[in-house]
C-alpha positions as CSV (number, residue, x, y, z in Angstrom):
1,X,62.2,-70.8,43.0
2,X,64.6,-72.1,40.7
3,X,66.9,-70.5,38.2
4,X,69.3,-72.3,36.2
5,X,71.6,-71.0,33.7
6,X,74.2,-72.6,30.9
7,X,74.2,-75.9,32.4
8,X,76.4,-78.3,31.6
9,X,77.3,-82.0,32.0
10,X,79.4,-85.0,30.5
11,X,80.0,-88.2,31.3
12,X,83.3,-88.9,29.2
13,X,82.8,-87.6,26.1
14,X,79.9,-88.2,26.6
15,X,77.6,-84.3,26.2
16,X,74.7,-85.1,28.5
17,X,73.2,-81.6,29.5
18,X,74.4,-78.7,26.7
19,X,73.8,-75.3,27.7
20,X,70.5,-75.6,29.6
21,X,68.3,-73.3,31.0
22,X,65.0,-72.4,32.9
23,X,63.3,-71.1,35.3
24,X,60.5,-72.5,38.3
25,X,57.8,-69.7,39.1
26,X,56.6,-70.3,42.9
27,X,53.2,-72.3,42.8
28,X,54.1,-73.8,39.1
29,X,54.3,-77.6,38.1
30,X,56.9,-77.3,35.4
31,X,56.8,-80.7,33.5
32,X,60.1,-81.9,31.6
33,X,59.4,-84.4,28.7
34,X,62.3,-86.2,27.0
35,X,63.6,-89.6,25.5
36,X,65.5,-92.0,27.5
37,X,68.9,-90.6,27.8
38,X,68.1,-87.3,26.9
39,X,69.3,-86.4,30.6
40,X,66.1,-85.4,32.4
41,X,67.0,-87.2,35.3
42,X,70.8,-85.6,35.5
43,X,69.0,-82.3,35.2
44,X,67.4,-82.7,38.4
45,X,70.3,-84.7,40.1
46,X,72.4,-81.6,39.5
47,X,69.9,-79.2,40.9
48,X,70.3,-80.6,44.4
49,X,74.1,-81.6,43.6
50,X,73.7,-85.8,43.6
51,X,75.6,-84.7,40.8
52,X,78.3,-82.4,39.9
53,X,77.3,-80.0,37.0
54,X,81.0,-79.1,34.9
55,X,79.6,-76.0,34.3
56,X,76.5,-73.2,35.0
57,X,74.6,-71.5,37.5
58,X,71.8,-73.1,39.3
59,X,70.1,-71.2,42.0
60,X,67.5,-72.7,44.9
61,X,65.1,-70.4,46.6
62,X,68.0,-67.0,45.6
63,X,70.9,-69.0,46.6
64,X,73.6,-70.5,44.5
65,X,73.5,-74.3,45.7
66,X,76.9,-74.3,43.4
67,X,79.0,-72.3,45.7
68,X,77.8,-74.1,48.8
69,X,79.9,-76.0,51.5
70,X,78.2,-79.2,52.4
71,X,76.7,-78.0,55.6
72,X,74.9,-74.9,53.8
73,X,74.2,-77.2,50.8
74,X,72.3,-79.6,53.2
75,X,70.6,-77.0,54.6
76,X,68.6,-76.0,51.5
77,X,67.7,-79.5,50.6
78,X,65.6,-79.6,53.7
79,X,63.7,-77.3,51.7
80,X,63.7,-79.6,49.0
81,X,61.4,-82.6,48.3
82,X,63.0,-85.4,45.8
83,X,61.0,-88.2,44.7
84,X,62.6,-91.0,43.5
85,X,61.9,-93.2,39.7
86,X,61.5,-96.2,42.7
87,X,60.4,-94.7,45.6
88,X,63.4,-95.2,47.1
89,X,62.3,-96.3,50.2
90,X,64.7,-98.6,53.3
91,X,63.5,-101.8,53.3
92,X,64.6,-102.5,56.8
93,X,62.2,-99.7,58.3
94,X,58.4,-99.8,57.7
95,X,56.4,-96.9,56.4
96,X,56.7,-95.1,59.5
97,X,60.4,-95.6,60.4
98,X,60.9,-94.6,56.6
99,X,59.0,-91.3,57.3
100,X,60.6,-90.7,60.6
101,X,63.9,-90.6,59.8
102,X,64.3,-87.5,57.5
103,X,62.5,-85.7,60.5
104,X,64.9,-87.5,63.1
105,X,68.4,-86.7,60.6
106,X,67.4,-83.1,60.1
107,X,66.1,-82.3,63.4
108,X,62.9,-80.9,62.2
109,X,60.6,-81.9,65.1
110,X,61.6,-81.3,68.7
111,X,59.2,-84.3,70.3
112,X,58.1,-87.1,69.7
113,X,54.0,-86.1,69.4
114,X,55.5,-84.0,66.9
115,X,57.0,-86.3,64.8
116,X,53.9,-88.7,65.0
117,X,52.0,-85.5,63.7
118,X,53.9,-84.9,60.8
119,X,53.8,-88.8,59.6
120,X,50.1,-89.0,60.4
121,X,49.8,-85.7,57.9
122,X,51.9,-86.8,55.4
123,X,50.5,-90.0,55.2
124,X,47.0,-88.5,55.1
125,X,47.8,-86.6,52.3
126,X,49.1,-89.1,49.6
127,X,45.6,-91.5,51.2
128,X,48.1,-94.3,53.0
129,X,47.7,-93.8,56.9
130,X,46.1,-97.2,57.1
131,X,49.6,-98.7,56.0
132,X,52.1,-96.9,58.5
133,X,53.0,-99.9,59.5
134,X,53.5,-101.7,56.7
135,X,57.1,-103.1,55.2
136,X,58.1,-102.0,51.7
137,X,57.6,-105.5,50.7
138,X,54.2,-105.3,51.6
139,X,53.5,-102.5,49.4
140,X,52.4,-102.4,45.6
141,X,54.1,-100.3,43.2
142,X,51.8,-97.7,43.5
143,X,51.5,-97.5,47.2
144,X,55.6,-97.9,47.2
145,X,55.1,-94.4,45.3
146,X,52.9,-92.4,47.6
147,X,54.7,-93.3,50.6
148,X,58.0,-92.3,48.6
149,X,56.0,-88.6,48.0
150,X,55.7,-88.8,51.6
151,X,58.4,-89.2,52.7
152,X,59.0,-86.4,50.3
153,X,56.8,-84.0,51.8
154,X,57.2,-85.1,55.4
155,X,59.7,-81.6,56.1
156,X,57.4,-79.5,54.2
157,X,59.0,-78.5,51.4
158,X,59.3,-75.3,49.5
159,X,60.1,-77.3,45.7
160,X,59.8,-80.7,45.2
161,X,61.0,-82.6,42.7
162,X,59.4,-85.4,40.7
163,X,61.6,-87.7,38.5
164,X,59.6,-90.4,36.4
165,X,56.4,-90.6,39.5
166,X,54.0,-92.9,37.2
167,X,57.1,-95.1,35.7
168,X,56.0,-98.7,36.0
169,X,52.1,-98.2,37.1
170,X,49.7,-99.2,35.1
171,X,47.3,-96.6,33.4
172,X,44.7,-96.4,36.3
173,X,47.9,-96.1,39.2
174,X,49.2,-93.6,37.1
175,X,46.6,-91.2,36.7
176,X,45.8,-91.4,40.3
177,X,49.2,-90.4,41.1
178,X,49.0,-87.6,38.4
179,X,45.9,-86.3,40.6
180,X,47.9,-86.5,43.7
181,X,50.3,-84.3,42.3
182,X,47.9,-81.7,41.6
183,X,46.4,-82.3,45.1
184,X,50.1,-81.3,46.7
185,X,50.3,-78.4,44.5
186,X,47.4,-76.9,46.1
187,X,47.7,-78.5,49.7
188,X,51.4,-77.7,50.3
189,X,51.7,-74.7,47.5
190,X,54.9,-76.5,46.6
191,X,56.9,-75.4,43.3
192,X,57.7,-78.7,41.0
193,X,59.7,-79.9,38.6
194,X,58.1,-83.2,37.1
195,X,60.0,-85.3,34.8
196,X,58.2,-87.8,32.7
197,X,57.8,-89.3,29.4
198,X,54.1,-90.4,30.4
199,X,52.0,-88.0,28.5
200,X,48.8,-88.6,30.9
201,X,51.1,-87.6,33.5
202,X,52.3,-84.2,31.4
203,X,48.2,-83.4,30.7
204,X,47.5,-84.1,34.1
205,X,49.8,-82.3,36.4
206,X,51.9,-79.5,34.4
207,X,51.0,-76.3,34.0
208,X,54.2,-75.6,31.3
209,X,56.3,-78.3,29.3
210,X,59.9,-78.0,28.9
211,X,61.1,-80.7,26.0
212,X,64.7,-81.9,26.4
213,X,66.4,-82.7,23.2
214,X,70.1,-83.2,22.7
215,X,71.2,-81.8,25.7
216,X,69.3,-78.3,25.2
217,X,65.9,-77.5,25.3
218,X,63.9,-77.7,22.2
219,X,60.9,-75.8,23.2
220,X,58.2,-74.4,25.6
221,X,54.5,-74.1,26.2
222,X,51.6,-75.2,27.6
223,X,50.3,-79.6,27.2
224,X,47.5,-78.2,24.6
225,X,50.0,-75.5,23.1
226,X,53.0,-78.0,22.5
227,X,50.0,-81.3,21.2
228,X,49.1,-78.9,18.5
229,X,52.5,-77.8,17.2
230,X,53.6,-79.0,13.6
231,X,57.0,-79.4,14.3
232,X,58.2,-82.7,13.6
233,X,60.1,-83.2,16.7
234,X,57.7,-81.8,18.8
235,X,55.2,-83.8,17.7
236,X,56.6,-87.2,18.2
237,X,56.1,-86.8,21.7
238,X,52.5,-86.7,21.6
239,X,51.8,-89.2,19.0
């Protein structure tokens, strides 16, 4: 689903991403743990170009995103669900406008019973239809979250990709979200990428671990694999 080779990126002289490399099996949650800075959330920037890598190879679905013009490029992110560290959402537009208007910009649904049908669904899925009509400042944190997943599943998408989704919930919030990604795993048979440092999260909802350190990847393997490693570095993350 995804392929990326020898990526890198700096900011400056600043070496954020050093020569990285993976892969996404269809069906998989692939989670990707890391400090702050370690460049987890570049990684996944760069995949759908938000940011420009300086150099690698990253392929979407068999297609080199890399080599894209803008109109092909925004073609294969309608295939691709991003949810946001905040959710992200417009605060002028309630719940409903917010969901609407990836349909409406990608011309996804060709009436308007259509377009209420995918809302209703998505909305249904992440257990919010009651607050369609809700403003983003109506919303708790968590809420703000699910309607952000949404609004990332609203087009029905082939990968999705999760940066930080429990950051700022509280332990019960979090775990719930951690189920909901399993949930859209199974109900939309999506391919994920989740990046986190919340180890609940990592048990939860990965099926492999990826650990960035220094730009590189330090290691692989399942969360019960990696918690009983005896590798120093490793182990800090599951302290």
């Amino acid at each position: 689903m995804i392929e990326v080779k020898d990526l890198y990126k700096a900011f400056g002289e600043n070496v954020i991403l050093n020569g990285v490399g993976f892969h996404l099996l269809k069906g998989e949650n692939l989670g990707i743990l890391g400090k702050s800075g370690s460049g987890k959330s570049v990684l996944t920037k760069c995949i759908v170009r938000l940011i420009e890598p300086d150099f690698g190879e990253i392929k979407v679905l068999g297609k080199d995103i890399l080599k894209m013009s803008l109109n092909e490029l925004n073609e294969i992110r309608k295939d691709i669900g991003y949810l946001f560290q905040g959710g992200a959402l417009y605060d002028s537009m309630n719940v409903r406008e917010n969901l609407e208007f990836p349909i409406r910009r990608t011309q996804m649904a060709s009436n308007k019973h259509e377009v209420n049908e995918r809302v209703e669904q998505a909305l249904r899925s992440v257990g919010l239809l009651d607050a369609i009509n809700k403003m983003p400042t109506e919303l708790s944190g968590g809420m703000k979250k699910r309607i952000g997943l949404a609004r990332a599943l609203i087009l029905r998408p082939k990968v999705i990709l999760y940066d930080e989704p429990t950051t700022g919930l509280d332990s019960v919030t979090s775990g719930e979200i951690s189920e909901l990604i399993l949930k859209v795993q199974e109900e939309y048979n999506a391919s994920s990428i989740i990046i986190t440092h919340d180890m609940k999260c990592a048990k939860i909802a990965t099926d492999k671990i990826k650990i960035l350190e220094n730009g590189t990847f330090l290691t692989e393997g399942t969360y019960d694999e990696l918690s009983k490693s005896t590798d120093r570095q490793i182990r800090a993350f599951f302290m």
